[in-house]
N, C-alpha and C positions, 0 to 999 in steps of 0.2 A: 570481543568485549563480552563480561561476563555480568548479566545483567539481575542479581539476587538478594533477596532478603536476605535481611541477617539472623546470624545464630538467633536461638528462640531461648537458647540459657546467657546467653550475653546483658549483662547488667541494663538499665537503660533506662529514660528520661521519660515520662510522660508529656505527650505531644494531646496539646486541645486545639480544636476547630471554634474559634467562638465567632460566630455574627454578628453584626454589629448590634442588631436587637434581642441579642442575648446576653450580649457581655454585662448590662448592671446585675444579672443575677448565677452570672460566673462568676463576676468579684466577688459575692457572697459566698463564696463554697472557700475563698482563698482564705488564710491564717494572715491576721495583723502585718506581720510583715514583708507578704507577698501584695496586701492590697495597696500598701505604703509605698510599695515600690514601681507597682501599676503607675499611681497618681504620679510619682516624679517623673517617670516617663513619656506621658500623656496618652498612653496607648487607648487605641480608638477605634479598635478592628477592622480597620481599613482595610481594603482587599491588599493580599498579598505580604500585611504589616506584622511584624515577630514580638515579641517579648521576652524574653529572659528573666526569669523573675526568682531568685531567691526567697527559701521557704523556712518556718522556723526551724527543722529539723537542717539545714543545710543544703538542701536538696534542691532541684531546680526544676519547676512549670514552666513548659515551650506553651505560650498563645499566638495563635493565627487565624487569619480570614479566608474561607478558601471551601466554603460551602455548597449549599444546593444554592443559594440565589446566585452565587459566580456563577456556576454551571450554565443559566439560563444565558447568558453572555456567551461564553469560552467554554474550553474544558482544561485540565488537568493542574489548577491552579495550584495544586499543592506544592507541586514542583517547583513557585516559584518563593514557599516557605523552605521546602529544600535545600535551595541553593542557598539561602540565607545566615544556614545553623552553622552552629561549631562542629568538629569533628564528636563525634559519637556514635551512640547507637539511640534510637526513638520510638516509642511504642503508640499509637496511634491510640486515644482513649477513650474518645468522643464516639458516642451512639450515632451513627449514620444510617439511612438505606443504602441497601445491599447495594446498588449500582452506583450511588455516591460513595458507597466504600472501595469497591473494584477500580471504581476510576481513582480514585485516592491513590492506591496502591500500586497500580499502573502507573500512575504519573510520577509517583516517586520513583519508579524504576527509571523508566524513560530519562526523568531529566538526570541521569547518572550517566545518559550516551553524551558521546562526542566520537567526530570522527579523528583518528588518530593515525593511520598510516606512513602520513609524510611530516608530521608535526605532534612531537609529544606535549600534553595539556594535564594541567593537573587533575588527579583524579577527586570525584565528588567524597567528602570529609563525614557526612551526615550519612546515617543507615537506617533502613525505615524496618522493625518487626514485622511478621506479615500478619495484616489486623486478623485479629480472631472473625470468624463466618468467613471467611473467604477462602478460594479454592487457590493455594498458594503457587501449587506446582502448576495450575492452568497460566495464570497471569504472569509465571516467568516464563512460560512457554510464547506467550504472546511477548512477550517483550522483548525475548531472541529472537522470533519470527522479523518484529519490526526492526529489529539491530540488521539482521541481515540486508533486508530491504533497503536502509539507509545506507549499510555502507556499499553497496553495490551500485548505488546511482549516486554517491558520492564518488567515486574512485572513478578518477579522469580516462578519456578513449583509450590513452595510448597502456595505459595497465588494463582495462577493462574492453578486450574487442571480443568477438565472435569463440574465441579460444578459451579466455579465461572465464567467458563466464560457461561458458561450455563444463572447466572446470570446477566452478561455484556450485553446479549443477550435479555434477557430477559426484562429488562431495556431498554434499548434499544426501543424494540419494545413496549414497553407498553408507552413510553414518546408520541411515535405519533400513538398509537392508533391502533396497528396490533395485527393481531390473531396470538395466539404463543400456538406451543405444543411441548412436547419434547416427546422421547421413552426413556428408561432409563435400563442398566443392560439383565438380561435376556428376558426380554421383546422385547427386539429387535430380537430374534430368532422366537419366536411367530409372529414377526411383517413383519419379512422376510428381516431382515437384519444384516444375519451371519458373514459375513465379518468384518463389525465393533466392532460384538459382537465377535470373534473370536483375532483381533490386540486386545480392554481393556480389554480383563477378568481376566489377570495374575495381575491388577493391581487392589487395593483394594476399587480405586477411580472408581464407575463403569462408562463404556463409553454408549454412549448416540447419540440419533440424536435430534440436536435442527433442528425446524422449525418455522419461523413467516412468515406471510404473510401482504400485506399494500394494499388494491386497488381493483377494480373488474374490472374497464373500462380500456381501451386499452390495448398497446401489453402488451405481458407477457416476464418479464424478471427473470431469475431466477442463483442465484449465488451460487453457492458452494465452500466454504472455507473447506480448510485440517484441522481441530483443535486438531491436536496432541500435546498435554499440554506439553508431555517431551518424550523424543525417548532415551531409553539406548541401540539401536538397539536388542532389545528383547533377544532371546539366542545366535543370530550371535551378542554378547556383541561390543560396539564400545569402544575402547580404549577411555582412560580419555581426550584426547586431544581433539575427536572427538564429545564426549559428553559435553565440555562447554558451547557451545553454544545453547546446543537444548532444550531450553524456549523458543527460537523463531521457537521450528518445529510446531507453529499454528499461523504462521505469514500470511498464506493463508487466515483463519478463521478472525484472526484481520482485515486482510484488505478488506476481502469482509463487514466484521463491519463498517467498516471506510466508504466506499462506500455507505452500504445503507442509512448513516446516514446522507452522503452528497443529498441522492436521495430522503429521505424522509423529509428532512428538507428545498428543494426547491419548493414541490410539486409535482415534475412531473407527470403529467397524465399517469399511465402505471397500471399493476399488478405484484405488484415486490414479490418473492418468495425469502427464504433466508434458505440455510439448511448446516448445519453445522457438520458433523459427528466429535464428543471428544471424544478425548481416551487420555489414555497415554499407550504408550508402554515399557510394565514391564516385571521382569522376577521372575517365581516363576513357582511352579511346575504342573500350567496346562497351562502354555504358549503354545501358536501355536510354532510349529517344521518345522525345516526345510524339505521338502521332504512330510509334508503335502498338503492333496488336500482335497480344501476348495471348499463348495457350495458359490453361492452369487446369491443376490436378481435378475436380470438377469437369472439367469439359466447356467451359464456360468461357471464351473471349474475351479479353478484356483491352480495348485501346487506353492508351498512354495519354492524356491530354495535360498531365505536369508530373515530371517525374519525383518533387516534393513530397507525392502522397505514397510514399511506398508505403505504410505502414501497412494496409489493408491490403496489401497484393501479398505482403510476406502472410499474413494473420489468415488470407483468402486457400490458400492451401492445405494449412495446417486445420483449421477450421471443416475443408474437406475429408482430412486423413482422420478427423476427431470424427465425426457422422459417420462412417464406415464401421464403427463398433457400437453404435446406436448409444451413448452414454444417458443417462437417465436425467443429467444436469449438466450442462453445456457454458461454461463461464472464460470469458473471453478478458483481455485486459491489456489497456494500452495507451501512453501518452499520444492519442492519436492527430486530436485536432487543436487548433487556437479557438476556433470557434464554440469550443465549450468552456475554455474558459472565461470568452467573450459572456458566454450565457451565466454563467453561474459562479467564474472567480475560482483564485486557487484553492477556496478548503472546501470545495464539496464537490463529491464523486458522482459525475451525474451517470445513470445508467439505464439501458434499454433491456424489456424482457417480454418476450412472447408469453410468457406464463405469471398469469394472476396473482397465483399463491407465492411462487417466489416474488414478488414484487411488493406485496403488500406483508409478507414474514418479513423479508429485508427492511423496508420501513421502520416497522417497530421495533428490529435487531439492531436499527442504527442507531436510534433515540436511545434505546438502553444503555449501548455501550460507549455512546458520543464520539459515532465515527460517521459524520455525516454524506448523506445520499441523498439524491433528488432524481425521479425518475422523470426523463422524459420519452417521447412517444414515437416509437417503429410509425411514420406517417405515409400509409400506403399512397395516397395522390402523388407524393413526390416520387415515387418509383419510376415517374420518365424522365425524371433528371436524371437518372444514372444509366438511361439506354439511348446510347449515343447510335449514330446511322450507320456505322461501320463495323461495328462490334456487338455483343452480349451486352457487355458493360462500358462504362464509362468511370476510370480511376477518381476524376479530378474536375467535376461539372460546373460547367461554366456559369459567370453569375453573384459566387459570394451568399447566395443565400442558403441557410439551413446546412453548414456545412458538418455538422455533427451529425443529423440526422441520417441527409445522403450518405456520410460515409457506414453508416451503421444500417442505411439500410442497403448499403452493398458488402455488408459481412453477412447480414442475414442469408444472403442469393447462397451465400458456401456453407449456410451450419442447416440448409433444407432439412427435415427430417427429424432435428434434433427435440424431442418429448420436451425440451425447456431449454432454449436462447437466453443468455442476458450477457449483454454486452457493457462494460465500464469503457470512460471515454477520461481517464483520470491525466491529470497535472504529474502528479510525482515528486514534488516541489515547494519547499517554504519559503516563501521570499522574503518574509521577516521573521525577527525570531519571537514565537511564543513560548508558553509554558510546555516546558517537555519536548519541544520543536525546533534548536537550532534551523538554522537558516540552511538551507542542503536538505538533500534527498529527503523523502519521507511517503509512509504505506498511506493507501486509503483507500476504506473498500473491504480489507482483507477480513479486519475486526468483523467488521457487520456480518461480512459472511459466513463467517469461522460461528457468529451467533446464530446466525439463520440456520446451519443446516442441521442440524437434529430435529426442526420441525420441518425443512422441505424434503429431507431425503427418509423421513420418519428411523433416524436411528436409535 
């Protein structure tokens, strides 16, 4: 799906954002017969509300609601002026700030996705110009990045296991020119990366560690995504309810997808690294058990106490093989726990960071671009929850408390070394539909970060 502005010599409509406390002295700017037409309609700038309004010369003024005091609410309200218009093309006319116009722009894009694979849908009728001040070719960069994203934790297990997105990936990196290797099945034991080959092997799809790489000069950033294809919680079996959704337990893997695509599609000067550990977590009779105690690439033990938590044993390796090249920014990413959604709900990325400055550039990168983040805290006293009697580690600590935390602070144990940890703990998932946000897959995280890093990696 091809997510663009339209021609910039394409005829087209004047599109205005009016407020509700702005509208009496927008109707002043209209001509007699555009104001005549206002009143019969009773337009009232309600959020979200259109107008249509013929002008004396013939011509037609779009009004809508969908400003900075929405913002303060939601984001990308425009998108639901979008969906509303006639087929055309629309020139955005209204004076905004720079990041209420970015977001504008964005969200027009955005609400023009749908997922389309197995079910054709009509395509969006309205076309937004790309408002003048803005960086046009950045913000459809970002909006392929998020198409990606979405359609990759929308597209069901049985088209999306350890293979194809191997080949997403792969794809991927070979459009802009990155060196790409995978390990694959048993070979990843020989390669020193048990853990992962330990969570796929019950499943017939073998698991795998993808790697591309893009870049030699400047900082090194390196992203690892969870790419769990489908989680039936292994032999700790998850009831039916709890297993509906988990096509999206490699919504970590899509989104650091999503990411690079936004990073290697703008340029940036850096050396970006990208490693993926897929599996699917299956059950069959030489699945890992509970009460087993696993080696991992690290050195580091780790007992089994519910094999539901694979995420962090796949992430636990790859995380290993990422420190081995000392990356200068260490970003991790993974539908990991319920217990973060418990804490914070499906639209905010909560995320963990040994490093100050990324943590507080991230902040203000979220707020700008309204891809919301909430940090919470690597809580050293809990560090003996996850050192169990028999092992280094403990996967899966008994209890129910703090389980976000625990699990992030047993990724930490494997990114030792790394000059700047930060771990996302993200959803992946719209359960309802907002503006620009069908119901299905969805990035978070990626935006903020793609903002953040020319002041964290100073490029």
């Amino acid at each position: 799906m091809t997510l663009r502005f339209a021609d910039e010599s394409a005829p087209s409509t004047p599109l205005h954002l009016v407020s509700q406390n702005e509208l009496d002295s927008w109707r002043e700017t209209l001509d007699e017969t555009a104001r005549g037409w206002l009143e019969r309609i009773a337009f009232g700038a309600a959020l979200g509300e259109t107008a249509l309004l013929p002008t004396g010369d013939g011509a037609i003024a779009v009004a809508g609601y969908g400003t900075e005091q929405a913002r303060l609410r939601d984001r990308f309200h425009i998108a639901t002026v979008a969906a509303k218009l006639p087929a055309g093309t629309y020139e955005l006319v209204t004076p905004l700030p720079q990041a209420a116009l970015e977001e504008c722009a964005l969200g027009w894009l955005l609400a023009g996705y749908s997922f389309e694979r197995y079910k054709a849908k009509p395509a969006p009728q309205a076309r937004l110009k790309a408002p003048t001040g803005i960086d046009a070719p950045r913000v459809e960069a970002i909006a392929a990045g998020e198409a990606l994203t979405r359609d990759l934790i929308n597209t069901p297990s049985n088209d999306m296991g350890p293979e194809e997105l191997e080949q997403a990936a792969r794809e991927l990196a070979a459009r802009h020119g990155a060196r790409f290797s995978v390990v694959r099945g048993d070979d990843l034991l020989s390669e020193g990366f048990p853990l992962i080959h330990a969570v796929g092997r019950a499943s017939p799809r073998a698991p795998r560690l993808i790697e591309f790489t893009h870049g030699t000069d400047g900082p090194k950033l390196t992203l690892v995504g969870k790419g769990v294809c489908f989680d039936t919680g292994g032999l700790n079996l998850k009831p039916g309810a709890s297993m509906g959704l988990m096509k999206k337990d490699m919504g970590g893997a899509a989104t650091v997808l999503g990411l690079a695509s936004m990073i290697l599609s703008l340029g940036l000067k850096l050396h970006l690294r990208v490693l993926i550990p897929a599996v699917e977590n299956s059950v069959s009779g030489n699945a890992f058990r509970p009460q087993d105690v696993l080696p991992s690439r690290k050195g580091l033990s780790v007992e089994i106490n519910n094999t539901d938590a694979e995420g962090r044993l796949v992430l636990a390796d790859a995380l290993a093989l990422a420190c081995e090249e000392d990356p200068d920014c260490l970003i991790s990413m993974a539908t990991l726990t319920g217990a973060a959604r418990v804490a914070v709900g499906p639209d905010i990325a909560p995320f963990y960071s040994t490093d100050e400055r990324f943590a507080s550039t991230l902040a203000a990168s979220a707020a700008r671009v309204a891809d919301p983040v909430w940090r919470l805290p690597f809580h050293d006293p809990y560090e003996t929850m996850i050192e169990p009697a028999v092992a280094d580690l403990d996967n899966a600590p008994k209890g129910g408390m703090a389980g976000s935390i625990t699990a992030a602070l047993f990724l930490r144990r494997f990114a030792e070394g790394a000059r700047s940890y930060n771990h996302f703990d993200i959803y992946g998932w719209q359960p309802t539909a907002a503006p620009a946000r069908p119901v299905g897959g969805v990035g978070q995280g990626a935006r903020a970060i793609l903002e953040a890093l020319p002041e964290i990696l100073d490029l």
